[in-house]
Steps between C-alpha positions, in 0.01 A plus 500: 500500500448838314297319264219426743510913588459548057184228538367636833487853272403441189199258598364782726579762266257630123651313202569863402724627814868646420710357779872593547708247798810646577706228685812537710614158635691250475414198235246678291298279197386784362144376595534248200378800261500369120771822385793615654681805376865493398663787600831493276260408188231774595230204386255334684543072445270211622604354785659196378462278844141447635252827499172557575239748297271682690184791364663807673733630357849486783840670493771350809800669549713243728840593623556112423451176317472137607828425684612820549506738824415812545798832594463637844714655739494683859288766327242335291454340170693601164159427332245703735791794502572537162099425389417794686782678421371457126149587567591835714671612189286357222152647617302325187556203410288350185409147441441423198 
């Protein structure tokens, strides 16, 4: 599970590391991350269903959620297309 890739990384990586997982598959937990942001609300709300806290501070973008499949077709993912799509217009992007 993508949990075991969020463990695998954060117990090899400093407690002070900035790590960003951007996930495009099917079935996605959100690596069991203690926030998740709500779009529609523009708020960031603790994940209400199990969660784990980790040191470094982690940001996943998933294309999915438990359940829930990602959008392909012929020519590639909705996700990875329109991510990049973003990104090749939006040259800086701040985290705050």
């Amino acid at each position: 599970p993508l949990t075991y890739l969020k463990t695998l990384i954060t117990t090899n990586t400093n407690i002070n590391s900035q790590i960003i997982f951007i996930l495009d598959c099917c079935e996605s937990n959100g690596l069991n991350l203690p926030y998740k942001y709500n779009i529609v609300d523009n708020v960031w709300r603790l994940n209400k269903s199990s969660y784990d806290f980790c040191k470094q501070y982690i940001l996943c973008i998933s294309s999915s959620h438990i359940k829930e499949n990602s959008s392909a077709s012929k020519s590639g993912s909705l996700f990875t297309r329109t991510f990049f799509k973003y990104l090749s217009i939006n040259k800086y992007i701040t985290i705050n």
